[in-house]
TORPA-577518 format. One record per residue (C-alpha): residue number from 1; residue in three letters; x, y, z. Coordinates in Angstrom, 2 decimals, decimal comma, always signed. Layout:
TORPA-577518
R   n res       X       Y       Z
R NUM ALA       X       Y       Z
...
END
This chain:
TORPA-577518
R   n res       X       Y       Z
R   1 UNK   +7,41  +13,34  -66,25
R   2 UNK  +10,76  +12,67  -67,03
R   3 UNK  +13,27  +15,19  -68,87
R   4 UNK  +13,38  +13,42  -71,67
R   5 UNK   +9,64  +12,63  -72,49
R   6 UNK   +9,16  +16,66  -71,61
R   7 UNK  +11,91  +17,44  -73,62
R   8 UNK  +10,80  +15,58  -76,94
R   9 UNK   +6,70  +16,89  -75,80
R  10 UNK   +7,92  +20,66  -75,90
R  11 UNK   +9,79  +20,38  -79,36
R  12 UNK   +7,13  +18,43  -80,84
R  13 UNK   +4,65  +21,83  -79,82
R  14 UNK   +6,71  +24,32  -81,24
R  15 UNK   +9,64  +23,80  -83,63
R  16 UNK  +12,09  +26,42  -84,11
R  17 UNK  +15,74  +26,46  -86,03
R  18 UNK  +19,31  +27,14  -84,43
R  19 UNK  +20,31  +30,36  -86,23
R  20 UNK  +23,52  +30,43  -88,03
R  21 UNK  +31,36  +47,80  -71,39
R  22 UNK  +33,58  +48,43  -69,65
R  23 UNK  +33,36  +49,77  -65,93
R  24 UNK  +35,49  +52,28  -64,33
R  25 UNK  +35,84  +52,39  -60,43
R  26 UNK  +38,07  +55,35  -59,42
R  27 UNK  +41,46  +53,92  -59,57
R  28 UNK  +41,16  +50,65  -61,38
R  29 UNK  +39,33  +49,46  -64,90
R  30 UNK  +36,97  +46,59  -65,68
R  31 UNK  +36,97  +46,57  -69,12
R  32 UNK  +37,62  +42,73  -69,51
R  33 UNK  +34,66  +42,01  -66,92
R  34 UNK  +32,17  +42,62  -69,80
R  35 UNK  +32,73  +39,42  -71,51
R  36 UNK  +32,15  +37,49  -68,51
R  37 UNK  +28,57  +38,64  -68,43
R  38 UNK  +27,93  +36,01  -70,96
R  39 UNK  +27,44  +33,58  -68,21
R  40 UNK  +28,05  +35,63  -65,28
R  41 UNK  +31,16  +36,83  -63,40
R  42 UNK  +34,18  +34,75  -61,96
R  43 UNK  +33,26  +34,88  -58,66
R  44 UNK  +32,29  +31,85  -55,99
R  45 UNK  +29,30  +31,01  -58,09
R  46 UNK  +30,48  +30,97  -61,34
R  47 UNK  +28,57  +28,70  -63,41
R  48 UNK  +25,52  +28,58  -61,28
R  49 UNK  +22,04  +29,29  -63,32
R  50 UNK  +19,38  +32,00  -62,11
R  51 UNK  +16,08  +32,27  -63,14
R  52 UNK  +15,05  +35,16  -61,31
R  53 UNK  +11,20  +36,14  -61,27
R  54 UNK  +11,20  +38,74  -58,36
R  55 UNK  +10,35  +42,05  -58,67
R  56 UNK  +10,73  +45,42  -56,33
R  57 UNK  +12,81  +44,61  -53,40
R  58 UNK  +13,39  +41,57  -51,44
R  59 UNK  +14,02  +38,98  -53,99
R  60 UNK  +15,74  +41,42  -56,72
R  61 UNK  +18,27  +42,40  -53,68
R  62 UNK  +18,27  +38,29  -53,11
R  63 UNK  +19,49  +37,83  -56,86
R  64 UNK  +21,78  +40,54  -57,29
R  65 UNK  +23,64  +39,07  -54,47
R  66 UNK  +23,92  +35,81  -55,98
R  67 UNK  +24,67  +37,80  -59,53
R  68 UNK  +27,62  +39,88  -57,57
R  69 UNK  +28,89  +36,47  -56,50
R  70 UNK  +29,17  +35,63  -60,22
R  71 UNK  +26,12  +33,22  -60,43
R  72 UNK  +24,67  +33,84  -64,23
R  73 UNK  +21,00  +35,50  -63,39
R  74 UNK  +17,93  +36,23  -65,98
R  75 UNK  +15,51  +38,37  -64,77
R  76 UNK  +12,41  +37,09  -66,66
R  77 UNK  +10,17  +40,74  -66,79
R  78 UNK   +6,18  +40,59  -68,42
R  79 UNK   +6,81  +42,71  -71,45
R  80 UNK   +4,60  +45,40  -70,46
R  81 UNK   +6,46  +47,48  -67,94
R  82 UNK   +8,53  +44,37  -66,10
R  83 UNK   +9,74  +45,35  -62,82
R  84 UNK   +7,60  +47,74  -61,10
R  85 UNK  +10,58  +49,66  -59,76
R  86 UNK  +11,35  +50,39  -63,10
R  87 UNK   +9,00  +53,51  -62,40
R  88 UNK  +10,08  +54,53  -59,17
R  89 UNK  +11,95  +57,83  -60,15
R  90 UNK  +12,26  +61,05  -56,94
R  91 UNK  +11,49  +64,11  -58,04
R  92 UNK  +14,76  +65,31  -59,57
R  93 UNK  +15,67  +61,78  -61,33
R  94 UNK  +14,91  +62,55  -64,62
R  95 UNK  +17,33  +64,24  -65,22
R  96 UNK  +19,76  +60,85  -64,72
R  97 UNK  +18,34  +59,37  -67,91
R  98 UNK  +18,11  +59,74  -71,45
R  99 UNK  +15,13  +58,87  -74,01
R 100 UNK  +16,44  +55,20  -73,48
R 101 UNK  +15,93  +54,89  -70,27
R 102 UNK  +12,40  +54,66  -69,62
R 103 UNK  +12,09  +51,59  -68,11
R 104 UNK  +14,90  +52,78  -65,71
R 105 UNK  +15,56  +54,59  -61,98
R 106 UNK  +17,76  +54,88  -59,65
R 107 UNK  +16,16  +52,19  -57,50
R 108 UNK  +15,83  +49,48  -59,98
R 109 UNK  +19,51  +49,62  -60,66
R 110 UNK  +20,40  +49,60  -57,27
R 111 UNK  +19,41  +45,62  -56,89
R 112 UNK  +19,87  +44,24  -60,56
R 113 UNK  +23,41  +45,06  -61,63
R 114 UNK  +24,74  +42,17  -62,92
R 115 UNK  +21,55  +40,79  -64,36
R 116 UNK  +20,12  +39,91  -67,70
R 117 UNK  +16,83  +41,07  -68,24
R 118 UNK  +14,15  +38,73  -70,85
R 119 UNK  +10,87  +39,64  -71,42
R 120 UNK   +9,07  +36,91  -71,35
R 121 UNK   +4,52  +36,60  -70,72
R 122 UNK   +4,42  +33,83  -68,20
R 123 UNK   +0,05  +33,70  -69,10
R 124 UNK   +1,24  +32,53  -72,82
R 125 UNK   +1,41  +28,89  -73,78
R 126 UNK   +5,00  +29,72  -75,70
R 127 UNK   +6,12  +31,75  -73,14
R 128 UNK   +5,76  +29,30  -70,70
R 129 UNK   +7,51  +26,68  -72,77
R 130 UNK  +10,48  +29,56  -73,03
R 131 UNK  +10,37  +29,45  -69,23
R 132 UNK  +10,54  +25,79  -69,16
R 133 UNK  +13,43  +25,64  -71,34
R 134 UNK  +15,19  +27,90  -68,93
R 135 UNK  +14,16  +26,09  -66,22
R 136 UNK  +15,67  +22,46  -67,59
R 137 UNK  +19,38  +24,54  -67,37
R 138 UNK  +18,82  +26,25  -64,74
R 139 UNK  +20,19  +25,97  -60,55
R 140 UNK  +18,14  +27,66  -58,96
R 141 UNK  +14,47  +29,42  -59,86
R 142 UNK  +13,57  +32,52  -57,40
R 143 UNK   +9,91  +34,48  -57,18
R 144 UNK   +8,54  +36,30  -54,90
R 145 UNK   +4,46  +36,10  -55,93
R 146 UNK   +1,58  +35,24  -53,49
R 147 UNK   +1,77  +32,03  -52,79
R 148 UNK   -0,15  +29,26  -55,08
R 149 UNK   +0,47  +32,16  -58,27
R 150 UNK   +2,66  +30,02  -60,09
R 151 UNK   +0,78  +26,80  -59,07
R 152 UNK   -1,80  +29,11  -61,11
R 153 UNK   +0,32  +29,84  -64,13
R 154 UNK   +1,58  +26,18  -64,24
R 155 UNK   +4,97  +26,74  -63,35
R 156 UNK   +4,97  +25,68  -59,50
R 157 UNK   +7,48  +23,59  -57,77
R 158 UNK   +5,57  +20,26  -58,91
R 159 UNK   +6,33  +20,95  -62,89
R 160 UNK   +9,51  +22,16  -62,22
R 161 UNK  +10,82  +19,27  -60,49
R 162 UNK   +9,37  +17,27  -63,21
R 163 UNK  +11,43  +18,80  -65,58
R 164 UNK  +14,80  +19,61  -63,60
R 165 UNK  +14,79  +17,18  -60,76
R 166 UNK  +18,10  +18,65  -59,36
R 167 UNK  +16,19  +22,19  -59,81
R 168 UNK  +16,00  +24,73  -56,15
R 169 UNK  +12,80  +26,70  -56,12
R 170 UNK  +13,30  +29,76  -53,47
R 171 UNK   +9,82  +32,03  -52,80
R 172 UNK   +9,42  +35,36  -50,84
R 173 UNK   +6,54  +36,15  -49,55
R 174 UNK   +4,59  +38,32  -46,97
R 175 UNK   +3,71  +35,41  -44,61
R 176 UNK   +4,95  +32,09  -45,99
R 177 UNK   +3,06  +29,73  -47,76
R 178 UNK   +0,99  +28,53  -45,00
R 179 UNK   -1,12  +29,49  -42,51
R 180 UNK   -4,13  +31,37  -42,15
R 181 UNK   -2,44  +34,88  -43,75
R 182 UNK   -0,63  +32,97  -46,75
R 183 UNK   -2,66  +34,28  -49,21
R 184 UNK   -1,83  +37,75  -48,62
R 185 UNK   +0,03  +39,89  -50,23
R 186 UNK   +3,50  +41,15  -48,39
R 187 UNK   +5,07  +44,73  -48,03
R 188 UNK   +8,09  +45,79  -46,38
R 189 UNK   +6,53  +48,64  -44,37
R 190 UNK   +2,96  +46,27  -43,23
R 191 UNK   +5,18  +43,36  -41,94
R 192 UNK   +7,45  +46,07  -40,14
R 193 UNK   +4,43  +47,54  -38,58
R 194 UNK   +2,83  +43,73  -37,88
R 195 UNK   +5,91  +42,07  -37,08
R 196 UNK   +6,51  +44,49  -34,18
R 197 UNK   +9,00  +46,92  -35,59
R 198 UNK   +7,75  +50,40  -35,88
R 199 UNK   +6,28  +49,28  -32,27
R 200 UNK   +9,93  +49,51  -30,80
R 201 UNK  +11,04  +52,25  -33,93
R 202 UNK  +11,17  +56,06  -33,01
R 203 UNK  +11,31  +58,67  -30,23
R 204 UNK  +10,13  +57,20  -26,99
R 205 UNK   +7,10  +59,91  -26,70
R 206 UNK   +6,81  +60,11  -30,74
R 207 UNK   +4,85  +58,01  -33,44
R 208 UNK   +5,85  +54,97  -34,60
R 209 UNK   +8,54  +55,66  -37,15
R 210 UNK   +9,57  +53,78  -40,22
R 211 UNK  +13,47  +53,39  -40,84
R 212 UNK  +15,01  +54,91  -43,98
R 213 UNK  +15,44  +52,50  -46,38
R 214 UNK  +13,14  +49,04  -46,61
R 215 UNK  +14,56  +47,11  -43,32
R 216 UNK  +12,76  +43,95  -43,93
R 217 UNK  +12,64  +43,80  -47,24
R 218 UNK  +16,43  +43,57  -47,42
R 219 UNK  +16,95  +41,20  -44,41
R 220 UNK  +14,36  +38,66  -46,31
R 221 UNK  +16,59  +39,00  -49,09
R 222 UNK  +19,83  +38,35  -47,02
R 223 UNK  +18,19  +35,13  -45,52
R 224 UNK  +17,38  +33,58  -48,18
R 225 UNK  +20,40  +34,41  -50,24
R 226 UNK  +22,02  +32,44  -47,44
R 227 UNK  +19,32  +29,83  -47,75
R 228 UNK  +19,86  +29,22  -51,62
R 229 UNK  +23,63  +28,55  -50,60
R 230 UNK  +23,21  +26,21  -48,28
R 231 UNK  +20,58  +24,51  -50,49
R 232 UNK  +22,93  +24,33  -53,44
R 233 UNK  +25,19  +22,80  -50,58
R 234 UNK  +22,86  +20,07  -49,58
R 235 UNK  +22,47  +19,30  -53,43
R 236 UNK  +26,12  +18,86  -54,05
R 237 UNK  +25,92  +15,84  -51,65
R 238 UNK  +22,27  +14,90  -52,62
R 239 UNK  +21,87  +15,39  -56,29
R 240 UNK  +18,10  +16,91  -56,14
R 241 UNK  +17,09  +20,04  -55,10
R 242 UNK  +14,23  +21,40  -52,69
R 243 UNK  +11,33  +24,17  -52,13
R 244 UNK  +12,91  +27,03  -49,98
R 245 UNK   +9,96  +29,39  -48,35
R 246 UNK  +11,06  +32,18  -46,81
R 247 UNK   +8,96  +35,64  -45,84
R 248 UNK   +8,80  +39,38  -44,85
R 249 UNK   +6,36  +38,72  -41,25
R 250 UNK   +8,87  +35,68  -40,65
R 251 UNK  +12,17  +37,69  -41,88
R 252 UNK  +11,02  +40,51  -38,81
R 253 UNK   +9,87  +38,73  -36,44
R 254 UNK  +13,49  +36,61  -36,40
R 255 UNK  +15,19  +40,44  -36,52
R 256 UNK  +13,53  +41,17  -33,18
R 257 UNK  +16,32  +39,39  -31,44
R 258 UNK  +16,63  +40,18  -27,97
R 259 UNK  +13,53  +42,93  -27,74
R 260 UNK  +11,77  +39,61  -28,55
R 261 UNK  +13,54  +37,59  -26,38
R 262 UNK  +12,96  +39,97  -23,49
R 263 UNK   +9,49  +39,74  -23,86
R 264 UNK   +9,31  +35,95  -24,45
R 265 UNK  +10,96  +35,01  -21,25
R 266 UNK   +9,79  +38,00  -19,29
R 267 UNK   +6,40  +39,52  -20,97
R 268 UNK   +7,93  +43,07  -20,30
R 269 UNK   +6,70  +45,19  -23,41
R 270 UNK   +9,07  +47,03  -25,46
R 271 UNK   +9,36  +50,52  -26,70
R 272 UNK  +10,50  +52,83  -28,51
R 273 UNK  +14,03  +54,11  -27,14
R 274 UNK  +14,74  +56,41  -30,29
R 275 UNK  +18,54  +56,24  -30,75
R 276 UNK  +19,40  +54,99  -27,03
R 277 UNK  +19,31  +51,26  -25,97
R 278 UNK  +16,86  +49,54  -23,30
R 279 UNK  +19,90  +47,89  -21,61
R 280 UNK  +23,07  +50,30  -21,69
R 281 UNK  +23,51  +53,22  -20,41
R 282 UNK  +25,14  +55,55  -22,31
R 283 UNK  +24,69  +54,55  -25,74
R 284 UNK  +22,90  +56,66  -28,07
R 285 UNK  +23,23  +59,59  -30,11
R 286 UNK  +24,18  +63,33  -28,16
R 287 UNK  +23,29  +67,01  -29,46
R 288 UNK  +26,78  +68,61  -29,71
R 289 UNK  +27,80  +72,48  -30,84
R 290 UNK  +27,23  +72,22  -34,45
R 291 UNK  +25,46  +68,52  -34,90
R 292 UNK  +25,27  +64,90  -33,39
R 293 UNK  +27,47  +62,59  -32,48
R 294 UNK  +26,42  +58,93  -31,56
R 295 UNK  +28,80  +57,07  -28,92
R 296 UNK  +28,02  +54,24  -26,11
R 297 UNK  +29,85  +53,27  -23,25
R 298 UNK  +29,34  +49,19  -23,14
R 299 UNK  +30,83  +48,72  -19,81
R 300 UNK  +32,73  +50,14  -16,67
R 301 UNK  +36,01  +50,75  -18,03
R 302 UNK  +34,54  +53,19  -21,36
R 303 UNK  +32,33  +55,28  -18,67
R 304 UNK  +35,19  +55,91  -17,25
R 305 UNK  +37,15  +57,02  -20,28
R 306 UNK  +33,98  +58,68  -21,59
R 307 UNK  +33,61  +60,46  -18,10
R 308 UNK  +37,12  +61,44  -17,78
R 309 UNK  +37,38  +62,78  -21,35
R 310 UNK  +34,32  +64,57  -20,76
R 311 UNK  +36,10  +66,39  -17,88
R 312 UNK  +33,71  +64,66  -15,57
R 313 UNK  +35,81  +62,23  -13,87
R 314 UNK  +33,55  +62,24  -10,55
R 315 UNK  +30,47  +60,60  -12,86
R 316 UNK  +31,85  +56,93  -12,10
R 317 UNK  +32,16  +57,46   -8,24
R 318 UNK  +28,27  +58,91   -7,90
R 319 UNK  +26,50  +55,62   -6,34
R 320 UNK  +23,73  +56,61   -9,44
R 321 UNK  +26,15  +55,83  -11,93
R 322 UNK  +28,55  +52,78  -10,00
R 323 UNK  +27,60  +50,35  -13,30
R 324 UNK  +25,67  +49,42  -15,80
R 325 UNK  +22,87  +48,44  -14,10
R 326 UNK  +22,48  +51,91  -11,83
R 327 UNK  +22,68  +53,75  -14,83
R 328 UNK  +19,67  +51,51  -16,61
R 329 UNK  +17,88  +52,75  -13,51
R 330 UNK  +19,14  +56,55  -13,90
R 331 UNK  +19,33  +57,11  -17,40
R 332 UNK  +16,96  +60,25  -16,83
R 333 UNK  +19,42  +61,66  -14,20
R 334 UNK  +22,39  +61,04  -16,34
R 335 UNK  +21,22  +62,03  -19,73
R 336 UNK  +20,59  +65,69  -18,55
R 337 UNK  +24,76  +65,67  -17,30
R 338 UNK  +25,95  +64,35  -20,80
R 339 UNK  +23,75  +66,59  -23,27
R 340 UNK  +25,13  +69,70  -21,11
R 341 UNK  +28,39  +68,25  -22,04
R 342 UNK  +28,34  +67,57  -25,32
R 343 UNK  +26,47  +70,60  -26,22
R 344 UNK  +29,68  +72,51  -25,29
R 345 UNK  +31,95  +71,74  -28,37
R 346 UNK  +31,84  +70,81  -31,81
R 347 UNK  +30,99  +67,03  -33,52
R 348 UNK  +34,67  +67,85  -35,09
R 349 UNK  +36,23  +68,56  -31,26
R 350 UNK  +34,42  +65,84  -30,12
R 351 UNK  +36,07  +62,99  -32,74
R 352 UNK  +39,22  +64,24  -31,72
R 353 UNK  +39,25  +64,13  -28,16
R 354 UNK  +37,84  +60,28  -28,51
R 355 UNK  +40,04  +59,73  -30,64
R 356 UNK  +42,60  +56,13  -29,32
R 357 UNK  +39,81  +55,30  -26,86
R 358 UNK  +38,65  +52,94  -27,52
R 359 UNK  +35,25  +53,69  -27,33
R 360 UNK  +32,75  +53,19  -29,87
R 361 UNK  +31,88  +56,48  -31,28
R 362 UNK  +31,29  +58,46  -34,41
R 363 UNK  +29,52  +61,66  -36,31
R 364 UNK  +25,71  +61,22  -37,46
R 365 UNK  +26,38  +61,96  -41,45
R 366 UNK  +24,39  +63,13  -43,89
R 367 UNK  +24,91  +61,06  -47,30
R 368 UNK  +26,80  +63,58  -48,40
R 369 UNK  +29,54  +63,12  -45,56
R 370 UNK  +28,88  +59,84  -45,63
R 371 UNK  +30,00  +58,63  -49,30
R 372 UNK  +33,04  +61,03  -48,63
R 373 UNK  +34,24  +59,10  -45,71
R 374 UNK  +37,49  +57,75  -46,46
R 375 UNK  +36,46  +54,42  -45,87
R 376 UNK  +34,41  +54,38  -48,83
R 377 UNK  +37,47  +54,88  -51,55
R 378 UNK  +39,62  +52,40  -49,87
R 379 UNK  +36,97  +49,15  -49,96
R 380 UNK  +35,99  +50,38  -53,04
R 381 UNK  +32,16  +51,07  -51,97
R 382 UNK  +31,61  +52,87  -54,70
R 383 UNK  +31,57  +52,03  -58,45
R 384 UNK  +31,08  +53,48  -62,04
R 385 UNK  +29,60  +51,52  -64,62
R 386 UNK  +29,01  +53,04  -68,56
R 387 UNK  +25,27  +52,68  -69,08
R 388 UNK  +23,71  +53,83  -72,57
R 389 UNK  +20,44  +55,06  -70,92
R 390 UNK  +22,17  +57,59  -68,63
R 391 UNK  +22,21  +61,15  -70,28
R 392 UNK  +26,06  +61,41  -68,82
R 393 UNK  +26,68  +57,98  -70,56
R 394 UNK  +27,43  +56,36  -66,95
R 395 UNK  +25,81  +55,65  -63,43
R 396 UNK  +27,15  +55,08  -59,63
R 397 UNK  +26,48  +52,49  -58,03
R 398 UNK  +26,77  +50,86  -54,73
R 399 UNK  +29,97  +48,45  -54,54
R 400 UNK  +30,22  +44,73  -52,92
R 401 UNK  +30,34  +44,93  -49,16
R 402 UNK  +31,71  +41,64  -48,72
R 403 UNK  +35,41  +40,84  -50,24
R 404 UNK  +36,99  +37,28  -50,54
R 405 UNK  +40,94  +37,05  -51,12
R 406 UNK  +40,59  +34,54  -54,38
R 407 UNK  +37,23  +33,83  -55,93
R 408 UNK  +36,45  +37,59  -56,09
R 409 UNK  +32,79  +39,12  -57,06
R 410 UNK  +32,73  +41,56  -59,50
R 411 UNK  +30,48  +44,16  -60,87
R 412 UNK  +30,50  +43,21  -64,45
R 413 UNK  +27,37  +44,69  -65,63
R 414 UNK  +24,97  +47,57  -65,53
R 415 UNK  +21,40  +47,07  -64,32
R 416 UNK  +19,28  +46,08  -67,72
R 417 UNK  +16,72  +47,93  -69,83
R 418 UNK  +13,67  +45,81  -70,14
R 419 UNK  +14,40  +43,19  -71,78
R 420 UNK  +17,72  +43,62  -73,16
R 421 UNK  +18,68  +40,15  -73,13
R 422 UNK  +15,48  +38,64  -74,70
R 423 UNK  +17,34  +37,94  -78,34
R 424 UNK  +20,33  +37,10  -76,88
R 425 UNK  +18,84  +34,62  -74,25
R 426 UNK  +16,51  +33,10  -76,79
R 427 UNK  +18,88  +32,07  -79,40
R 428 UNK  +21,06  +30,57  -76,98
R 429 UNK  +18,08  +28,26  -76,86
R 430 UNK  +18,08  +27,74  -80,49
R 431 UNK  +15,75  +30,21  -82,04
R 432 UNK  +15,73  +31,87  -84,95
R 433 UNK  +15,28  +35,09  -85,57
R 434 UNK  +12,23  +34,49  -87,76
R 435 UNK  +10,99  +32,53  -85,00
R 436 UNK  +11,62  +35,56  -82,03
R 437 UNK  +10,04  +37,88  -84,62
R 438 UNK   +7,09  +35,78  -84,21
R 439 UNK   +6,83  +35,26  -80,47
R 440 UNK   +6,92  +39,16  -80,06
R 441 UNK   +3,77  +39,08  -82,68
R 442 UNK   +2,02  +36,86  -80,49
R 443 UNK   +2,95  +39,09  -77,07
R 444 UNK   +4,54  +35,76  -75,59
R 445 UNK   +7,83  +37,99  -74,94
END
């Protein structure tokens, strides 16, 4: 179907009429960035369109990337709770948010700054027609449901080609959208634990142990943020867009790297190392007086230093500890000799007297020490936007880890109550308000 022939089919269904905050970060203001969230920030994607119909983590951390980058994103929510992250408060989070927020956390706004939020019922004939309206202005469309869902809901790649040739459709799933696990549904922790990395994940005599914050999840999202770029890319030269298919299992099995290249070419098994490495020896994280301190010695040269600042110059001359390889072999021997060591003064002692050499080293914070590290203030990791659903009037947020020198991201907005954006979005497309009114009667937003 062409555009125009769909264009002229939807108006003739349903005929509607046209109608007639600042952010802080420490030292510097943002006050101007608010207009820009009209149609996104200035950054490297500026003008680029966003429909983004993820929810929890992998494709919301996806968007917000693009968003960041200044790429204009709409997250299109179901009316009736939207993302289900939205929920996902700890214990003492309440106390964050006022009587407007909610449909709000902590971890929903840490991956959908930047975003405007439309609820919109993807099962209703009108609110599909919304969706395809969207769609017909839009870059780039991003989901992350089981695979053949919006096939189901008649919004799969097929239609939306039909109506936006030049259109990118990017899906996340568990396993990809083939093959004889397709069809199931995908969670950060299950691919971990199937792709192979709790296997290699924890104390070498311990349980399998699950790393602090959703590993795979967030790489899926990375990839195919990377993906959607390079897509846009091929369209630039092209003029029509493509199906991008990316997934968790897939995501972790590629993040294996060379624990799954050993075994490839080798068939030795891995396991789990806790924080020390199956090739180098020393690297890993030491017991000292007061804490831990993690610190590796990559070659001949640092176990040298390392020996000779741990007043144990005669370690590199003992035939167990020549090289690399030898101390592979004698790690047990050798750890024994450096926890003794280590043991004997303070995390603080310790950063001093490795201090110029040029070893990689450093403390094991907690997140208190962490977001104090001086580091943080001075690449601005750490942001404060005004948000009317916190009971302080304003939250903190995580800031952009990756800085360009001209076409600078920007945090412009603060994550969205559900549906925010809905009016705004809708009579950008030409409705009225008489005709919103009546949409939200029928439950199509």
């Amino acid at each position: 179907m062409s555009r125009t022939i769909w264009t002229q089919r939807i108006n003739t269904q349903l005929q509607h009429t046209v109608p007639v905050t600042h952010t802080h970060i420490k030292a510097r203001s943002r006050h101007d960035n608010a207009v820009q969230n009209q149609r996104g920030g200035n950054g490297p994607l500026k003008g680029v369109k966003i429909l983004d119909l993820t929810r929890v983590l992998a494709g919301p951390f996806c968007t917000q990337i693009l968003a960041d980058y200044g790429a204009e994103v709409i997250k299109v929510e179901h009316p009736t709770g939207g993302d289900d992250t939205r929920t996902w408060r700890t214990q003492k989070e309440n106390r964050l948010w006022n009587e407007k927020g909610k449909s709000m956390s902590a971890y929903f706004s840490t991956i959908n700054r930047n975003k405007k939020s439309i609820s919109l019922n993807l099962k209703h004939e009108k609110g599909r027609k919304i969706f395809f309206e969207l769609a017909e202005k839009a870059d780039v469309v991003v989901d992350n449901f089981i695979p053949g869902k919006m096939d189901e809901l008649g919004i799969g790649y097929d239609v939306l080609q039909a109506i936006n040739p030049s259109i990118i459709h990017a899906s996340i799933s568990g396993y990809g959208t083939s093959g004889p696990y397709a069809k199931r549904a995908g969670y950060d922790v299950i691919a971990a634990g199937e792709a192979g990395l709790l296997h290699v994940t924890g104390e070498p005599n311990g349980p399998p142990t699950k790393p602090g914050v959703g590993l795979t999840d967030m790489c899926t999202g990375l990839y195919l943020h990377g993906a959607i770029l390079a897509a846009l890319h091929t369209r630039q030269q092209t003029g029509v867009g493509q199906k991008v298919d990316a997934s968790l299992f897939e995501t972790q099995i590629s993040v294996l790297a060379n624990v799954a290249m050993t075994w490839l070419n080798t068939g030795e098994e891995a396991k789990r190392w806790g924080t020390s490495h199956p090739s180098i020896v020393p690297y890993q994280a030491f017991k000292t007086k007061d804490s831990y301190l993690v610190l590796g010695a990559v070659n001949n040269r640092q176990f040298k230093i390392l020996s000779e600042r741990l007043g144990l110059p005669e370690l590199p001359e003992d035939a167990r500890f020549v090289d690399n390889d030898t101390r592979v072999l004698n790690r047990e021997a050798l750890k024994p000799i450096l926890d003794e060591a280590f043991a004997a003064r303070s995390t603080g002692e310790w950063l001093a007297i490795f201090e110029d050499s040029g070893m990689p080293y450093g403390p094991i914070n907690t997140l208190q020490k962490a977001f104090a590290h001086p580091q943080i203030e001075a690449r601005q990791m750490v942001e404060i936007v005004p948000h009317e659903a916190a009971a302080s009037g304003s939250i903190k947020i995580l800031g952009i880890p990756v800085k360009y020198s001209k076409t600078k991201p920007s945090i412009h907005s603060p994550p969205p109550l559900l549906g925010e954006h809905t009016d705004a979005v809708l009579q950008e497309l030409g409705y009225s308000g008489q005709a919103i009114s009546e949409l939200r009667t029928e439950k199509a937003v």
